[in-house]
VOBA-1610 file (N, C-alpha, C; in pm, whole numbers, padded with zeros to 5 digits, always signed):
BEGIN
Unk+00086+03334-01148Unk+00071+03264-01022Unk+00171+03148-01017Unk+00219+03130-00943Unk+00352+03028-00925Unk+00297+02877-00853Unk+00349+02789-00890Unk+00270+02657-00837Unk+00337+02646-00738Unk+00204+02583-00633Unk+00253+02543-00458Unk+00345+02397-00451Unk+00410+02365-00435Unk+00533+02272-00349Unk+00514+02275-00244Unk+00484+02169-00161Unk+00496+02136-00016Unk+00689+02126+00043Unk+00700+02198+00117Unk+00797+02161+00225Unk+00800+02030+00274Unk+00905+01948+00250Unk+00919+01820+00261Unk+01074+01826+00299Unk+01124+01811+00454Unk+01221+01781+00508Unk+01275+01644+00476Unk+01348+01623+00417Unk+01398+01438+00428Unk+01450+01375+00548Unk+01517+01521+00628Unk+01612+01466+00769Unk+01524+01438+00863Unk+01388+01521+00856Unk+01301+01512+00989Unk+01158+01427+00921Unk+01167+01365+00791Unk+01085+01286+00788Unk+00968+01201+00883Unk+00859+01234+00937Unk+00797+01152+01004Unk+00777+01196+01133Unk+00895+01282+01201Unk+00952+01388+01308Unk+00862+01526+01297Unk+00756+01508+01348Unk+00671+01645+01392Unk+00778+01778+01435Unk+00785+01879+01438Unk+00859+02016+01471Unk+00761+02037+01591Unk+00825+02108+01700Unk+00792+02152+01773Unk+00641+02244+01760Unk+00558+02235+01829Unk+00407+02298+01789Unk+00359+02228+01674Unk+00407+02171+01581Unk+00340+02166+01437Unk+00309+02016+01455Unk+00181+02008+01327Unk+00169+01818+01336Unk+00250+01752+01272Unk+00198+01649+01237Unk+00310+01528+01163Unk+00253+01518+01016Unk+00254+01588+00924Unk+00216+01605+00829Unk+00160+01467+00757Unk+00236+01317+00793Unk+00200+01216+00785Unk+00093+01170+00880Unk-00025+01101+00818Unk-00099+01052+00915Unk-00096+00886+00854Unk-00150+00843+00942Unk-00193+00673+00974Unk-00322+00669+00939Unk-00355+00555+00800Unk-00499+00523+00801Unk-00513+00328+00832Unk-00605+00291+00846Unk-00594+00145+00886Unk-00739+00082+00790Unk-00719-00010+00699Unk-00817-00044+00606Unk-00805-00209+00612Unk-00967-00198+00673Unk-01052-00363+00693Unk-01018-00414+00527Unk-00947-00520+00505Unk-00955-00579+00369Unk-01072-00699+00338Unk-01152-00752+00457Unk-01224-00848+00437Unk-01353-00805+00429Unk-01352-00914+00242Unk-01465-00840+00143Unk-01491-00778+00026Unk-01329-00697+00058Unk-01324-00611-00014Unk-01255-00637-00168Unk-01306-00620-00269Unk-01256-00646-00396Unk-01072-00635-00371Unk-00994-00701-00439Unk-00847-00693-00446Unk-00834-00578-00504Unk-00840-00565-00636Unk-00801-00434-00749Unk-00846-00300-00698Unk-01005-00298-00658Unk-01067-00176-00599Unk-00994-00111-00493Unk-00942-00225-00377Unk-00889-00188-00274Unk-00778-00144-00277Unk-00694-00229-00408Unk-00544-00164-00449Unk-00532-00010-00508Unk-00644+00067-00549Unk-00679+00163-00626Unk-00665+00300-00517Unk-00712+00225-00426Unk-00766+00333-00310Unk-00596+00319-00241Unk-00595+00200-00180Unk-00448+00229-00095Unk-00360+00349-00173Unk-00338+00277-00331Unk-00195+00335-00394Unk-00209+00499-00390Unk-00384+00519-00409Unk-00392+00692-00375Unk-00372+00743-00278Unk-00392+00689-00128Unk-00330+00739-00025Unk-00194+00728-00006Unk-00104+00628-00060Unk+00029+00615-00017Unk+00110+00774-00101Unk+00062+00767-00206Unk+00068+00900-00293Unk+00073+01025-00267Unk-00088+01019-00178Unk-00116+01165-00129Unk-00179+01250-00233Unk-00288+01117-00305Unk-00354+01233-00412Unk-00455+01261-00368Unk-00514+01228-00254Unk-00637+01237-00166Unk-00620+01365-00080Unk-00556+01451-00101Unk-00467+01572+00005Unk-00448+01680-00147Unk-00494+01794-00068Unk-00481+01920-00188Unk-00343+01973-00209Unk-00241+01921-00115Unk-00132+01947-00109Unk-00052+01859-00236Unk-00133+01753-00329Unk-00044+01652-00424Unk+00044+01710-00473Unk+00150+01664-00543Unk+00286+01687-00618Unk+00297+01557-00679Unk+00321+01557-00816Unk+00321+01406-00871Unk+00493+01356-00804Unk+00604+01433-00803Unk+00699+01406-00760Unk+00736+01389-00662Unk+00647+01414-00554Unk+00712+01423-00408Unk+00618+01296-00329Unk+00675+01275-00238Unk+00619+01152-00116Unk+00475+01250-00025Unk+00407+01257-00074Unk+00359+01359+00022Unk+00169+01275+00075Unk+00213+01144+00075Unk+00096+01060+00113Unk+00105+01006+00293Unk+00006+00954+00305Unk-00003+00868+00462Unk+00055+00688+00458Unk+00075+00688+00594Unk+00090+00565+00586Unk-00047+00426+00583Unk-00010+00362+00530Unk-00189+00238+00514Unk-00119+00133+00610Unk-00251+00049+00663Unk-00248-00042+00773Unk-00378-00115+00685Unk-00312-00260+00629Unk-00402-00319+00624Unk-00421-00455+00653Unk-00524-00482+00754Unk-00509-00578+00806Unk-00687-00695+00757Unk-00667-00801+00800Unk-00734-00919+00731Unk-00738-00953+00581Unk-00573-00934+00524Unk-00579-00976+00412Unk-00578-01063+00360Unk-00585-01187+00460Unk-00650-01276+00374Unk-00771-01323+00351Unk-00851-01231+00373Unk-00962-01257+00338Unk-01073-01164+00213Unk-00949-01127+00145Unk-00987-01028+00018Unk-01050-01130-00051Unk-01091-01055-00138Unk-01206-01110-00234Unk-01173-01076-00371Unk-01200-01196-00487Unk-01135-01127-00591Unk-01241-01210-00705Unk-01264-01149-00807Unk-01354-01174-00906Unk-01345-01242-00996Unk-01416-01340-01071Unk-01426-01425-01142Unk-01363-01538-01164Unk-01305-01593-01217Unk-01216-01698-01219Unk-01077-01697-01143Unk-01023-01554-01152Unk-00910-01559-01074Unk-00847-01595-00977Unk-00941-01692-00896Unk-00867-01778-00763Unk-00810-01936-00827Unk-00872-01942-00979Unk-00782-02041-01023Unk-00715-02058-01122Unk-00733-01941-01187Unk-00649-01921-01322Unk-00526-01785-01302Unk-00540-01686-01200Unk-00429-01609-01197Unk-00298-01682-01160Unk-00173-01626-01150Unk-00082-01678-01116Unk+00036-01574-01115Unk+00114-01564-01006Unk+00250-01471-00943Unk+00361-01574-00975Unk+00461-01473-01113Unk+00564-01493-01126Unk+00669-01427-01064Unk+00778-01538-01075Unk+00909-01468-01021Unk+01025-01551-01075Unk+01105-01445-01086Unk+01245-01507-01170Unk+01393-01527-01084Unk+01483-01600-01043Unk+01589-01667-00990Unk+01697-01538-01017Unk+01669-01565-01208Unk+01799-01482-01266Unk+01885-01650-01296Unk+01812-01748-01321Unk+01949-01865-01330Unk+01841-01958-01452Unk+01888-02024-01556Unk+01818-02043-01663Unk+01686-02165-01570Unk+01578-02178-01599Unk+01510-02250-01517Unk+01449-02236-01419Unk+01490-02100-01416Unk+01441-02031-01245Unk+01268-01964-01234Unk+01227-01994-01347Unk+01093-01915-01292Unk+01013-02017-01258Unk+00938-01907-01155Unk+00869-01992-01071Unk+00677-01901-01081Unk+00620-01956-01130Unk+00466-01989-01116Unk+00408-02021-00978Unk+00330-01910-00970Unk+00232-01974-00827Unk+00070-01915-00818Unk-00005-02006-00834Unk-00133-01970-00854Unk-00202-01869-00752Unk-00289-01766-00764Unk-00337-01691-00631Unk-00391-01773-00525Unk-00438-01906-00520Unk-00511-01952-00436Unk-00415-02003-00314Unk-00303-02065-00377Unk-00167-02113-00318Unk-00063-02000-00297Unk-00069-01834-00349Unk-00011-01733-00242Unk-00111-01727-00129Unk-00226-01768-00182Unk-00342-01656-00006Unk-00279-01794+00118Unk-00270-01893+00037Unk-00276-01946+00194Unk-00133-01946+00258Unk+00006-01968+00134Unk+00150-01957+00212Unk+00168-01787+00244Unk+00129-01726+00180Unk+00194-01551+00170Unk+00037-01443+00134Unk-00057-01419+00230Unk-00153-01359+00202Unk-00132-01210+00159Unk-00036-01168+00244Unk+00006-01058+00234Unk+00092-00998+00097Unk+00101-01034+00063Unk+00193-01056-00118Unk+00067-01014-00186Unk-00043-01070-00170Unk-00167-01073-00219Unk-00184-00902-00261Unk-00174-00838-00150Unk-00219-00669-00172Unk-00067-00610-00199Unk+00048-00651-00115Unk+00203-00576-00197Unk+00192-00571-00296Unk+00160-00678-00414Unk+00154-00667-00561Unk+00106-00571-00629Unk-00037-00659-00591Unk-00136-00571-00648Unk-00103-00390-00658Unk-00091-00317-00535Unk-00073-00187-00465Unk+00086-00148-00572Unk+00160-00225-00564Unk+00292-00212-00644Unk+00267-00176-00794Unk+00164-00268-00826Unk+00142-00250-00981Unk+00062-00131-01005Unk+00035-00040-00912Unk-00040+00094-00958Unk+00063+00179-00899Unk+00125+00153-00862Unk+00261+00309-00821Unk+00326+00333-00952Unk+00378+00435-00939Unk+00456+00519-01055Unk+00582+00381-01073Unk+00656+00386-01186Unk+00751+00302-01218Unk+00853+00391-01214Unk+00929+00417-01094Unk+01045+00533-01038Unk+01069+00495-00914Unk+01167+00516-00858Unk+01238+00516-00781Unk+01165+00591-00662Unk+01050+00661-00701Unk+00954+00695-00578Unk+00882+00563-00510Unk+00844+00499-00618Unk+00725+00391-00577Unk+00831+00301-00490Unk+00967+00271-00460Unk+01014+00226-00331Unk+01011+00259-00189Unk+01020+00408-00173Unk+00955+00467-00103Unk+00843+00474-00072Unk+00756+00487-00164Unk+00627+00456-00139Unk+00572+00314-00090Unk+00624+00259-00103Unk+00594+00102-00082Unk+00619+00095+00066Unk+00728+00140+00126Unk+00765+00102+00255Unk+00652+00176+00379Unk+00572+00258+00300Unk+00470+00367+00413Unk+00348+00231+00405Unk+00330+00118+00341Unk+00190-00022+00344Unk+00253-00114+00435Unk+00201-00116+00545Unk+00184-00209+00618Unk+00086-00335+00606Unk+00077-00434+00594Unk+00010-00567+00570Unk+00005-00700+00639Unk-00114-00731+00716Unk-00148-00814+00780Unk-00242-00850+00762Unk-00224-01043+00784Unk-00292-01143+00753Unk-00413-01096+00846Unk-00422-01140+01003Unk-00490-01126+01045Unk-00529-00974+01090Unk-00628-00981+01216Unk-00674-00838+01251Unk-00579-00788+01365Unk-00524-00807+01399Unk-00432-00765+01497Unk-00273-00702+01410Unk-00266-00581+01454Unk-00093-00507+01438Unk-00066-00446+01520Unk+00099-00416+01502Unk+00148-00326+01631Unk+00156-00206+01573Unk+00063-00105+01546Unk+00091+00023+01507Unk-00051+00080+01585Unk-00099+00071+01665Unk-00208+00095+01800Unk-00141+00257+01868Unk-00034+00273+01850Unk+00042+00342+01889Unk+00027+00487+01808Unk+00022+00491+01717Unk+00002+00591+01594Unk-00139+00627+01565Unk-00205+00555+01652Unk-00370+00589+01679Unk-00393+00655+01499Unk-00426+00476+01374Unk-00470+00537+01266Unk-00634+00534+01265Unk-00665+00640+01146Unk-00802+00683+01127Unk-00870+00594+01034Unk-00976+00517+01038Unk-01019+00459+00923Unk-01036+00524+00779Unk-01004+00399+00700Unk-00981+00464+00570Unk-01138+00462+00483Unk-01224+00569+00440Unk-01346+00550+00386Unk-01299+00474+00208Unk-01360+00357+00173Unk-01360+00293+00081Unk-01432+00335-00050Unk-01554+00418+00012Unk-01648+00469-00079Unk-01665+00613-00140
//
């Protein structure tokens, strides 16, 4: 028996064919409440497409995520004052420390990029993959248009 591969156009990416659907769909996930890590667990599987019988560990073959009220994730135990997001210049002196409590309020949205980043494959897919998460502070986005489906958490 020969293993199934999905048909994956790169040129018509996203571009439905005439009669056929859009093999990509739109899901949209309430973040307020919701554990950080748990919620990062679930996105990174849909951006993937391991939630779809169609998976391929190699191929893009996930939906796009919409997640909006992220700043109002929720995160466990001490970590609103002892975590902390590094980043490096590249110039001797350049790193820079910033506690989670002081990303939620300048950059909420960083909050779930990370997180969601640190469970993708370490390849040149997970850039791609990254660009299908949309992320917003508040409850309002412009993707109303793409009419997405709620994402079940449980």
């Amino acid at each position: 028996m020969k293993t199934f591969l999905p048909k994956i156009d790169l040129k018509k990416l996203g571009q439905p064919e005439s009669g056929a659907t859009d093999p990509r769909g739109w899901r949209i996930v309430d973040a307020e409440g919701q554990v950080l890590g748990r919620l990062a667990v679930k996105i990174a599987d849909v951006l993937r497409g391991r939630d779809k019988a169609t998976f391929t560990p190699h191929l893009d073959t996930g939906d796009f995520v919409i997640v909006i009220n992220a700043d109002k994730v929720r995160v466990t135990g001490n970590k609103e004052t002892d975590k902390e997001y590094q980043r490096y210049s590249g110039y001797r002196g350049g790193l820079k420390r910033i506690p989670l409590a002081e990303m939620r309020e300048q950059h909420p949205e960083r909050l779930i990029l990370s997180a969601v980043k640190g469970m993708l494959p370490k390849n040149k897919l997970a850039a791609s993959l990254l660009t299908k998460l949309k992320v917003y502070a508040g409850s309002e986005h412009p993707h109303a248009v793409q009419k997405p489906e709620p994402l079940a958490l449980n």
